[in-house]
C-alpha positions in Angstrom: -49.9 -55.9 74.6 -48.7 -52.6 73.6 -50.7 -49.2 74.5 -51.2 -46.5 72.9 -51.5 -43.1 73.9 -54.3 -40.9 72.0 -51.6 -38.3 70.7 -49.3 -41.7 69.0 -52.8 -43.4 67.6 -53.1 -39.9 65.6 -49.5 -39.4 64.4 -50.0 -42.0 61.1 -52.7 -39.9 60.5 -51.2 -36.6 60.5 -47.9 -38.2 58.3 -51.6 -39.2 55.7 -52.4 -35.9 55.5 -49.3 -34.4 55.0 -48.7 -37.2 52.2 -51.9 -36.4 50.6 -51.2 -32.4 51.0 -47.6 -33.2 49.7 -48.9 -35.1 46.6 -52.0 -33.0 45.9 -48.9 -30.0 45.4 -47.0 -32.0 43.4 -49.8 -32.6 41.0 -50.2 -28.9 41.4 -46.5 -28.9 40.3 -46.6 -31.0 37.3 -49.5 -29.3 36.0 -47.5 -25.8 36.1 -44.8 -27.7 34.6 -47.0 -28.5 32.0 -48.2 -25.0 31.0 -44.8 -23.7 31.6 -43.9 -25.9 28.6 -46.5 -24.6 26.5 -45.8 -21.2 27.4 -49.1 -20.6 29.3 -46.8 -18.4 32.0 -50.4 -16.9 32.8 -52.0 -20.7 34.1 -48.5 -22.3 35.2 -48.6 -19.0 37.7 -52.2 -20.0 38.9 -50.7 -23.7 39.5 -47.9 -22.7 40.8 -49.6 -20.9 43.7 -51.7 -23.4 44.4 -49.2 -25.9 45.3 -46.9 -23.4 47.3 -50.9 -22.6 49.4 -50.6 -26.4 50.3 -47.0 -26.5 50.7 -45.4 -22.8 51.9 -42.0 -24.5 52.9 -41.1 -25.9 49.8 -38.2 -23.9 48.0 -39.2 -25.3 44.8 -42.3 -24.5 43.9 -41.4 -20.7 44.6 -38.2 -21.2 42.4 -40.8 -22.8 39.4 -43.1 -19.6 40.7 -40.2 -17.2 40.1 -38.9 -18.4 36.8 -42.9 -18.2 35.5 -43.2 -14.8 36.9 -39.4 -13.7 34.8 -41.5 -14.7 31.9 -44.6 -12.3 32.2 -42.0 -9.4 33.5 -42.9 -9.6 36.7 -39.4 -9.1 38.1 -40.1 -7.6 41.5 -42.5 -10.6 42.6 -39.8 -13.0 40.7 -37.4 -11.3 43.0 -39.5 -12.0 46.2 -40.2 -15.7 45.5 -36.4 -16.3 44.5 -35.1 -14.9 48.2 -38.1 -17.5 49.4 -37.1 -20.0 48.0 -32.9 -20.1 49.0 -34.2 -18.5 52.5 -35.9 -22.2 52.3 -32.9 -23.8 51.1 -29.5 -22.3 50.9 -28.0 -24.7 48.6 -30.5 -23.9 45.6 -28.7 -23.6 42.7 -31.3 -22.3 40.8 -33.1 -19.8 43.7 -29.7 -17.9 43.4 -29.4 -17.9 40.0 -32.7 -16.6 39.5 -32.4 -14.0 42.4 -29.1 -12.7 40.4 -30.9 -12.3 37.0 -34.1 -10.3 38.9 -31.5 -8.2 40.7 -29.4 -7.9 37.2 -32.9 -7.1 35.1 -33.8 -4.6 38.0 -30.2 -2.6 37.6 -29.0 -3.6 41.1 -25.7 -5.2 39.7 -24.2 -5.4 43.2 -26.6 -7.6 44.7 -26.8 -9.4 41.5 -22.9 -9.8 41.7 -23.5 -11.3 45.5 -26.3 -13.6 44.2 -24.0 -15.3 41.1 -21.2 -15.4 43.2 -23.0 -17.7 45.9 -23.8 -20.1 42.8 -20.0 -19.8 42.0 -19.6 -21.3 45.3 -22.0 -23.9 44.7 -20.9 -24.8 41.4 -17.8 -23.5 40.8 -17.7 -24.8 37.0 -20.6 -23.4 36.2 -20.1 -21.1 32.6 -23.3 -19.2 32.6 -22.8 -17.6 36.0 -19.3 -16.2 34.3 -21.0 -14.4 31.8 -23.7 -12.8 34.3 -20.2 -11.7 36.8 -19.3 -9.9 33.4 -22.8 -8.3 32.6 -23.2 -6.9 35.9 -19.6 -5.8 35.9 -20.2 -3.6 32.8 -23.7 -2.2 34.3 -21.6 -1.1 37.2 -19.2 0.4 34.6 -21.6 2.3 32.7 -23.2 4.1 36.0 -20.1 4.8 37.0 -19.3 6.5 33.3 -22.8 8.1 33.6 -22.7 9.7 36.5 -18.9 11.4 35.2 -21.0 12.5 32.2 -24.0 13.9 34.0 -21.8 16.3 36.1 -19.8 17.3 33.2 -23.3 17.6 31.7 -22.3 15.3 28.5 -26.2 14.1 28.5 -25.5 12.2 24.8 -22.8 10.1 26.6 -25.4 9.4 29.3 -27.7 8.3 26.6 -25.4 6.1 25.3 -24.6 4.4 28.8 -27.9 4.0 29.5 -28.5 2.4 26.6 -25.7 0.1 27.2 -27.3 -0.9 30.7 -30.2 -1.4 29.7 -28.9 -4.3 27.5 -29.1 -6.0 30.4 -30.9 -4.2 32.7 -34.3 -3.7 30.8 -36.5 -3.7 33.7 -34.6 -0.8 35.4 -36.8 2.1 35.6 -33.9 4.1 37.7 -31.7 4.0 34.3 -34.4 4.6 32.3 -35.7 7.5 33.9 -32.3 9.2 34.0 -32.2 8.5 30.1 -35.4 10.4 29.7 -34.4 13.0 31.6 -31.0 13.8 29.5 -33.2 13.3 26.1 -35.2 16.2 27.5 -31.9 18.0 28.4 -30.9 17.6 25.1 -34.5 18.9 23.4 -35.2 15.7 22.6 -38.5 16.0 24.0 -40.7 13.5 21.9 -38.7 10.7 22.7 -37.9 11.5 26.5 -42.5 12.1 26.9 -42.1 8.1 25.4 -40.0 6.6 28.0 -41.3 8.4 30.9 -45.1 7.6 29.7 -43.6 3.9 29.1 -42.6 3.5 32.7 -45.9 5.1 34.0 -47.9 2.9 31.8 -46.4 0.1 34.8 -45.7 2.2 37.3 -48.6 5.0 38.1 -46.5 6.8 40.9 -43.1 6.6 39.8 -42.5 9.9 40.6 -38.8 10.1 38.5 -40.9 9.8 35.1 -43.5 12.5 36.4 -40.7 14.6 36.6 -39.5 13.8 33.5 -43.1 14.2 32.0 -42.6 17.4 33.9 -39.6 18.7 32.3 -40.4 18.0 28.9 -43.5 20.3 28.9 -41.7 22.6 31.1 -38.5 22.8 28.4 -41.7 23.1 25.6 -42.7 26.4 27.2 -46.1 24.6 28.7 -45.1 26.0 32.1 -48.5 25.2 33.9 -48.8 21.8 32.6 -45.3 21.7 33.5 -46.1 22.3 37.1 -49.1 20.5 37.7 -46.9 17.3 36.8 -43.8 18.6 39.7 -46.4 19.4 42.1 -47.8 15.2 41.2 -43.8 13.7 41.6 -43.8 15.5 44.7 -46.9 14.0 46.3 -45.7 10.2 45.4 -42.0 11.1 46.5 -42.4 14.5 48.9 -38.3 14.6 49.2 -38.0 14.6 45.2 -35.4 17.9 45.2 -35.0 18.1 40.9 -39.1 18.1 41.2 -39.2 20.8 43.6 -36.1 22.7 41.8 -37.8 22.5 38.9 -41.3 23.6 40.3 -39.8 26.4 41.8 -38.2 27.4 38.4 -41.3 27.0 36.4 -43.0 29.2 38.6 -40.8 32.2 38.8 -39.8 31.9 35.1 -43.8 32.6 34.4 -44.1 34.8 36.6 -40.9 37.4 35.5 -42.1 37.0 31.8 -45.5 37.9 32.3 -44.4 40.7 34.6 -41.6 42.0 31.9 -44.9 41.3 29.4 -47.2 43.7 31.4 -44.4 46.3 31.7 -43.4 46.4 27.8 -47.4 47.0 27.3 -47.7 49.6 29.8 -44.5 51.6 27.8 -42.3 50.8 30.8 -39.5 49.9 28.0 -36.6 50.2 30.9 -38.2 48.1 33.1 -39.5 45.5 31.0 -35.6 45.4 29.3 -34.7 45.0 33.6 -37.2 42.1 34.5 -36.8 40.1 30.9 -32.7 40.0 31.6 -33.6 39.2 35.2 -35.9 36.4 33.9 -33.0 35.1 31.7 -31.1 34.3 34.8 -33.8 31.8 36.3 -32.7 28.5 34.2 -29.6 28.6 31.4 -31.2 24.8 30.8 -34.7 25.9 29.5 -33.9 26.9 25.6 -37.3 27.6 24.4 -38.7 30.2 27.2 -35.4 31.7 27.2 -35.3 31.9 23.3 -38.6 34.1 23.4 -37.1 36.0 26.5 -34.0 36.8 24.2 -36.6 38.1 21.2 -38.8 39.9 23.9 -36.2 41.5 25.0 -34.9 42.3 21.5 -38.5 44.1 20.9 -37.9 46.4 23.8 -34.3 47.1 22.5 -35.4 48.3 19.5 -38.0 50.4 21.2 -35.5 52.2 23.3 -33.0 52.4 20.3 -30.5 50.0 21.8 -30.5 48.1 17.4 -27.3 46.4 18.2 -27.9 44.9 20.9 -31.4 44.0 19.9 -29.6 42.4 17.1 -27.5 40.3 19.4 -30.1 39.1 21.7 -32.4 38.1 18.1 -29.0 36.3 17.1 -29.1 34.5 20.7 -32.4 33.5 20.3 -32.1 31.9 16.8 -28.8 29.9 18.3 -31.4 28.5 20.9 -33.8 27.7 18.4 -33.0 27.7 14.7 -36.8 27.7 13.8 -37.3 31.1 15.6 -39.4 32.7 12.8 -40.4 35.6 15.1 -36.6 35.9 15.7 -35.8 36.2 12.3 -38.4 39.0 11.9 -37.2 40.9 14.7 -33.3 40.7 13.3 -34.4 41.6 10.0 -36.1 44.6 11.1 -33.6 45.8 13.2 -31.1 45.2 10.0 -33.2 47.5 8.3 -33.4 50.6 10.7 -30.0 50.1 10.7 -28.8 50.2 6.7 -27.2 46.0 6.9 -29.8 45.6 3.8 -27.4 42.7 3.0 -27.8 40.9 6.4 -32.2 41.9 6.3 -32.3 40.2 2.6 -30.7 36.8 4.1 -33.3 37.0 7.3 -36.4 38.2 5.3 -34.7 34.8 2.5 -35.1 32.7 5.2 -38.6 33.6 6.5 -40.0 33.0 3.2 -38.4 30.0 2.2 -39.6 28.4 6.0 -43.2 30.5 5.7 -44.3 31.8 1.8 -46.9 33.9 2.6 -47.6 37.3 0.9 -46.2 39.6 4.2 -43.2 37.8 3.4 -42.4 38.0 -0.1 -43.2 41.6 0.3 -40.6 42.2 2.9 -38.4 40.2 1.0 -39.0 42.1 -2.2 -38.9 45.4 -0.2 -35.1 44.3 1.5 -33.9 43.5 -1.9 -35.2 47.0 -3.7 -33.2 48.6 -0.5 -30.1 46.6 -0.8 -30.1 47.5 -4.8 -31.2 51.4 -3.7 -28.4 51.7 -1.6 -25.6 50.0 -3.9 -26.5 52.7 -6.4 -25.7 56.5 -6.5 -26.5 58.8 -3.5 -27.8 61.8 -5.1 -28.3 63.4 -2.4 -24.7 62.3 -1.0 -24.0 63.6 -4.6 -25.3 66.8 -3.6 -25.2 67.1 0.0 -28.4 67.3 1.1 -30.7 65.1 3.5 -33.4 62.8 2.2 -36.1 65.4 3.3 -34.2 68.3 1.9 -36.7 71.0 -0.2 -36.8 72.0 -3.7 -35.1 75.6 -2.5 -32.5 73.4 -0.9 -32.0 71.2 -3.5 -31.3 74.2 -5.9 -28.9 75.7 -3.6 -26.5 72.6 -3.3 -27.0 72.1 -7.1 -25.5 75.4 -7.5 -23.3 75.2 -5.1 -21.8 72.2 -6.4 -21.8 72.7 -9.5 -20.1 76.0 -9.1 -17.3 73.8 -7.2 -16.5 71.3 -9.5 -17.0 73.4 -13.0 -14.5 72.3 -15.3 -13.6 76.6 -15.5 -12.8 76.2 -12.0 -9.9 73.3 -12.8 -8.2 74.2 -16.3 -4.8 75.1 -14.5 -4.7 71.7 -12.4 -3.2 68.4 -13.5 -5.1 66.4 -16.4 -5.9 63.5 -13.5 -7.7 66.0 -10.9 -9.4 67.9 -14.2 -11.0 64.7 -15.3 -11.7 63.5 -12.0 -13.9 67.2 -11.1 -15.0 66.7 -14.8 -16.5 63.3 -13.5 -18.3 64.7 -10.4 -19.7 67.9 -12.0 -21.0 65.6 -14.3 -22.9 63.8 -11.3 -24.2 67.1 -9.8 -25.9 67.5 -12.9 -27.4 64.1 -13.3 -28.1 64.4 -9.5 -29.8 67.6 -10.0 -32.0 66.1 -13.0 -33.5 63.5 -11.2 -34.2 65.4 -8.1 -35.2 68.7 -9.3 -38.3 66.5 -10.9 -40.8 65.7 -8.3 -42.0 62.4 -10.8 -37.9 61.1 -11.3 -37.6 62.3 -7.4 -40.6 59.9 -6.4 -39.5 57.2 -8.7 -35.8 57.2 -7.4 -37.1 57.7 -3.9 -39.7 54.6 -3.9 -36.7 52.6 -6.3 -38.9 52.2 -8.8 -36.1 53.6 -11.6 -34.4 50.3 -10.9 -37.5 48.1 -11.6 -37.4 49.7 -15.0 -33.5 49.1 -15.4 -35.1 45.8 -14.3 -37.2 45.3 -17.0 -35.2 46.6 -19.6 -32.4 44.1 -18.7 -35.2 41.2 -18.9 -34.4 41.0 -14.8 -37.8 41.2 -14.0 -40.2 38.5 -13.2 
């Protein structure tokens, strides 16, 4: 009869095993099936793997793997079991199709464009795969759009693009970082912290939303927060060169404002004007520091009498940030020392309507009573004196001027130039009334003559 050798006694054996292995993972199979169904991703995962432990070369049991993993987000491992399973089996359909959507979700639309267009091959009437050509067409239109935006540094129509690709690609951190980091260019801080913290809620070490965390408090004037988040993006990505831009800026922006700071306290007014202006130069893209830079240097321009241009650099600030109240002050001050009682009243209106607190209304009150003082008669204009000027002086120019314009003085000259001298002797004396008093001269001189014109019109409240 027939012999057989030890090795061909076992090989039935080995094909019972592998049987029992192969069955064993199919019940494996059927039981993730079975969850899948129910929409326990979390157990169909758990079955899932145990089949593919008991049978690593089967391409479908990573393709079920994959599509559970798509359902908990888990796109990156999704990814890695879908290039398993058609590395297994080239002709899977579905390992391809799945590959391309991970891809897609990720925002690699090239690779996803590769992935559908091997399942074209496969199945060339297949419709789905047509609309997921298209959707990683646009993605690939919309970085393309984004990155002509960036440069021309049209961050809202980078918003919008992202936006866009994200439609499709809502798993891409890459898009969403860049997002985030135009909000924040834009001073839309609040939501820019929210994406970045979104993506580091998953992803502890992205070091793109660090930055962006970063830039946000480094934009809200919190420059040593700021920095402590650059120096972080640079440990988890060392060659990270916004981060380190960024870092460096932070750091020399601090330290030329508090060195312009600790000259304008010392009275170095010249130097501290020097080192703010130098400190301007540091960043154009970070509004808030350089809105306080502008009103610092403001302080030191009125200091060394330089009003207008203080009043410029208080204007520049409040174009960087409308809410400046300290701006406002400044340019309101400066409008005062400078007679534009029109231009203080619509500051000081401002500051009280945004702050009502006693200082203000004061200041406001105090702007108006100037603005009425100075719409009114001079009288010392009217008699050409100074605001200082003494009682002798006063007297003098009274009778000066009243000796000038004495209606004796005119009676051969034309009827027009007689009434018009009539009109101004008439004001010397009226001039002289008031100012020859020292209890009318304090009232006109504090304007409190025009709170009682005030009252008596019923203007008063």
């Amino acid at each position: 009869g027939l012999t057989y050798s030890k090795c061909e006694m076992q090989m039935p054996a080995v094909f019972s095993d592998l049987y029992r292995l192969f069955l064993e993972a199919e019940g494996f199979k059927e039981q993730g099936n079975a969850f899948y169904v129910k929409k326990d991703y979390a157990e169909a995962f758990n079955f899932y793997t145990k089949a593919i432990d008991l049978c690593p070369k089967n391409a479908s049991y990573y393709g079920n793997r994959a599509a559970t993993l798509m359902m908990l987000s888990r796109y990156r491992e999704a990814l890695e079991d879908s290039q398993q399973a058609v590395r297994l089996d080239d002709t899977f359909m579905k390992g391809h199709m799945r590959e391309g959507k991970c891809h897609l979700l990720l925002g690699n639309a090239m690779a996803a464009s590769r992935c559908f267009q091997k399942v074209q091959e496969l199945e060339p009437e297949n419709s789905q795969v047509q609309q997921e050509l298209k959707s990683a067409e646009s993605i690939l239109e919309f970085e393309r759009l984004a990155e002509i935006s960036f440069e021309k540094r049209d961050f809202r129509m980078v918003v919008f693009c992202m936006d866009r690709a994200l439609q499709s690609a809502s798993a891409c951190h890459r898009f969403k970082v860049l997002k985030a980091e135009c909000l924040a260019l834009l001073g839309r801080y609040p939501e820019a912290q929210s994406v970045a913290s979104d993506i580091l809620r998953m992803d502890s070490t992205n070091g793109d939303a660090l930055y962006v965390r970063g830039l946000c408090l480094y934009y809200e004037d919190c420059i040593d927060k700021a920095v402590q988040f650059f120096v972080q993006a640079l440990r988890m990505a060392p060659d990270h060169e916004k981060a380190r831009l960024a870092c460096r800026n932070a750091k020399a922006l601090k330290a030329k404002k508090e060195e312009g700071n600790k000259a304008f306290k010392e009275g170095s007014y010249e130097e501290a004007y020097d080192l703010y202006s130098e400190a301007l130069t540091i960043d154009p893209n970070n509004i808030k520091t350089n809105a306080k830079l502008y009103c610092n240097r403001a302080t030191v321009g009125s200091k060394l009498n330089k009003l207008d241009q203080a009043i410029e650099d208080c204007t520049k600030a409040i174009k960087l940030d409308e809410t400046y109240i300290k701006a406002y002050m400044r340019r309101a001050q400066c409008y005062m020392d400078t007679e534009q009682y029109e231009e203080a009243v619509r500051d000081y209106e401002k500051v009280y309507q945004t702050e009502k607190t006693k200082e203000h209304k004061s200041l406001l009150k105090n702007a108006q009573l100037e603005l009425k003082k100075s719409k009114r008669k001079d009288y010392y204009k009217v008699l050409g004196v100074e605001k200082n000027a003494t009682e002798d002086e006063i007297k003098k120019a009274y009778r000066k001027r009243a000796l000038m314009h004495h209606p004796d003085r005119h009676s051969g000259a034309s009827a027009e130039v007689q009434k018009e001298e009539e009109k101004k002797f008439k004001e010397v004396g009226e001039a002289f009334t008031v100012l020859s008093d020292p209890k009318k001269k304090s009232r006109y001189d504090s304007g409190h003559d025009l709170e009682d014109d005030d009252m008596n019109m019923g203007l008063f409240h």
